[in-house]
N, C-alpha and C positions, 0 to 999 in steps of 0.2 A: 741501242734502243731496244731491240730485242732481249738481252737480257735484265733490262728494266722490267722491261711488261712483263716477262716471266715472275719475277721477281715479286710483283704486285701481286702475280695472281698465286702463288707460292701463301704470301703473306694474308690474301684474303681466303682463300681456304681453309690457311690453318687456323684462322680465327674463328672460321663457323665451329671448333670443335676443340679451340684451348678450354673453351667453361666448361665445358661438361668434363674432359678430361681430369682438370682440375679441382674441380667438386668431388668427382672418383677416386681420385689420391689421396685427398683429404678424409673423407667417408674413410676407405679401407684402411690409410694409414692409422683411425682411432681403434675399428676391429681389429687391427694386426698387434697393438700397442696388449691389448689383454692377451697376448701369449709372446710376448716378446722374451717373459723370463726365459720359455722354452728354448727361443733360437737363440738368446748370449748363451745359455748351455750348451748346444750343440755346437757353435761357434769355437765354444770352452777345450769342447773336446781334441781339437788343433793342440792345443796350447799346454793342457795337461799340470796348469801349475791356479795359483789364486791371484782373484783378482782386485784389483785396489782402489777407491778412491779417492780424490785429494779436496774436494768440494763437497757443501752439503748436496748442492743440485746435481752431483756427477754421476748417480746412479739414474735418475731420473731422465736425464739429457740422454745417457747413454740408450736405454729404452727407448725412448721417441725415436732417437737414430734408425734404430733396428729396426723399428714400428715402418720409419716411410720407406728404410731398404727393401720391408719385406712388399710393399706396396707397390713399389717401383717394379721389381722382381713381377708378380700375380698382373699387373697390370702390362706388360712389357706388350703383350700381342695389340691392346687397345691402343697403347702408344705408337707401334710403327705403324697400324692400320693408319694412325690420324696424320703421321709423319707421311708416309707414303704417298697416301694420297692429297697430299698437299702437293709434293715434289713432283708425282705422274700427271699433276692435272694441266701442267705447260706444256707438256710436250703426249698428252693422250696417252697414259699408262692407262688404261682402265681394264676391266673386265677380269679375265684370268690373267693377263700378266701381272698385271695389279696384285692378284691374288700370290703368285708364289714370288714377288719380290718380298713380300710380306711373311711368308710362310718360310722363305729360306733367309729373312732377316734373324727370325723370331728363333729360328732352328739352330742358329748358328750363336745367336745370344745366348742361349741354355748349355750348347754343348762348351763354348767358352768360359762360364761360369761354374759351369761341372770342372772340367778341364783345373780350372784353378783352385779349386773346393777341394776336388779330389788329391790332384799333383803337384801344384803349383805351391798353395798356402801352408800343406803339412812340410814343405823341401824348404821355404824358404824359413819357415817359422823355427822348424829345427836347425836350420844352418846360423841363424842369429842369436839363438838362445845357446847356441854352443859353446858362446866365450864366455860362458859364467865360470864359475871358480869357487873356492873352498872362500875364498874370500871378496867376491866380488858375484853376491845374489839378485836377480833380478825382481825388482818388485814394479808391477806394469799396472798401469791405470787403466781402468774400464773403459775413459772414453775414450783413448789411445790408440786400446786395443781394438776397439767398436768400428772405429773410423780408419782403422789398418786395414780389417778383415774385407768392411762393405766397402769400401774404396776400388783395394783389389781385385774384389770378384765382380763386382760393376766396372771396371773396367776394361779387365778380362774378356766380360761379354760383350763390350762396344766396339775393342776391338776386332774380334772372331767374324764382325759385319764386313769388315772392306773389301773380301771380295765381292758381295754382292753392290755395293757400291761402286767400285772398281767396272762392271760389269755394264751397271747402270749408265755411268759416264761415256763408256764405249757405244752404248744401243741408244742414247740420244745426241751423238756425234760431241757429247762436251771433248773427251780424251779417246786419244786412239791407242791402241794396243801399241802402235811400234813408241808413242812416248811413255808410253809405263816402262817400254823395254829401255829405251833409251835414256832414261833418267832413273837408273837401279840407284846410282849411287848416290844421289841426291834421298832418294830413298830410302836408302840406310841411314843418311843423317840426318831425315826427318823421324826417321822409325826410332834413332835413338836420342832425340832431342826428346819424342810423345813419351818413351818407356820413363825418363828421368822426370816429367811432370805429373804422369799421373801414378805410378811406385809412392806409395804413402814414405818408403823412406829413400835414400839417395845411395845406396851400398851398388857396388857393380854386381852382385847377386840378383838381386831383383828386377834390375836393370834387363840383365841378360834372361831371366825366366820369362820379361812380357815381349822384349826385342826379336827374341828367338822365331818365337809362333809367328810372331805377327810379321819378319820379315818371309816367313814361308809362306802365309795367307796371302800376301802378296805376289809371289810367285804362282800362288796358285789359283787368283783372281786374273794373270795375265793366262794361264795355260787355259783358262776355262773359256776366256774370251778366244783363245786360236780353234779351240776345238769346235766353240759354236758358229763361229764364222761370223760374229759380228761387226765386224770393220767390213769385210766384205758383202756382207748380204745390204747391210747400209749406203756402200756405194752403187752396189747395184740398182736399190729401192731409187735411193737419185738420179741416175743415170734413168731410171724406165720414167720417174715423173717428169724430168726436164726432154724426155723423148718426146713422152706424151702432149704436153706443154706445145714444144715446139710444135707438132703434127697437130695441134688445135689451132696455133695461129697460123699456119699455111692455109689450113680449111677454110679459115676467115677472110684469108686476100687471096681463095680462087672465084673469078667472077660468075656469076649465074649467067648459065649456058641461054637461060630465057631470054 
């Protein structure tokens, strides 16, 4: 029942703040659209060869892609403010914690999107493009390519979140640190069930470039929760309200001395 009610109020928050979010994607994704030439260039520069299309609408399509990626991207801090405090409002996140679950959501999305901009997309793009040949030339479709790049790097940065997730679930008693520990291995075959659906392609390369990080984020969403002590300060917090509690209702059945 309680996770119902939670549930309710999760859903009824995030409503006060899906329209407006969504009017805001919409708006920026049509600003974004007049310089999207700019970002399949940049995009381009990975790739270092031409690009192709097999449709008349495929240049077109490809641009609006890149249009709502980059909107998504710009808009990321407005998004997990409205996610967050959806998620904090069952169990009282507000205030400053509120505030850097948000801030180290948002920090970790960019660095994971950098992460795979930087290292990840120029390793794997060159590792695939490798088996070309004198006789066997690549010729790559724009919206192929489009839905390679934003895939990747949006995924990259959804990832880069779960330790603060991971974090989250320990400081409102959902998971406790010792089952994160004790379900590594389960772990691993969810970590490499997620890398094989969202890898725009299925090669054990890419697999291994998203598997990799994200099975150490995880690691390092367990170390972060030992260091701050959150399984324990939690028992404690319980332990002092059900003291309290109880030392209320004794107060109530001592009889008046009058």
């Amino acid at each position: 029942m309680e996770h119902y009610n939670n549930l309710i109020i999760f859903l009824s928050e995030l409503r006060k703040s899906i329209r407006f979010l969504g009017i805001s994607l919409l708006v920026l994704t049509v600003a974004v659209f007049f310089m999207s030439t700019g970002l399949i260039t940049v995009f381009q520069d990975h790739l270092r060869e031409k690009l192709f299309f097999f449709s008349v609408a495929g240049p077109f399509l490809a641009h609006v892609k890149v249009a709502f990626f980059g909107a998504v991207y710009t808009l990321m801090p407005l998004i997990m403010y409205v996610l967050w405090k959806a998620m904090g409002k069952p169990f009282g996140v507000t205030g400053k914690r509120l505030f850097w679950f948000v801030f180290a959501t948002c920090f970790l999305f960019y660095a994971g999107t950098l992460f795979c901009y930087l290292v990840t997309l120029p390793f794997g793009v060159k590792f695939l493009l490798g088996f070309q040949s004198e006789n066997m030339k690549a010729v790559i479709s724009i919206g192929r390519f489009v839905n390679f790049v934003t895939i990747f790097i949006l995924a990259f940065g959804v990832i880069f979140e779960l330790p603060v997730f991971m974090i989250f679930s320990a400081q409102v008693g959902m998971i406790s640190r010792r089952t994160f520990e004790k379900n590594r291995r389960f772990a691993v075959l969810g970590i490499a069930i997620l890398a094989a659906l969202l890898t725009p392609t299925p090669d054990v390369v890419n697999m291994a470039l998203m598997g990799g990080p994200l099975y150490l984020l995880y690691e390092a969403g367990i170390l972060v929760i030992r260091i701050l002590q959150i399984d324990e300060k939690r028992v404690r917090d319980r332990a002092e309200r059900e003291a309290a509690g109880e030392k209320s209702y004794l107060q109530k059945d001592v009889p008046d001395k009058d």
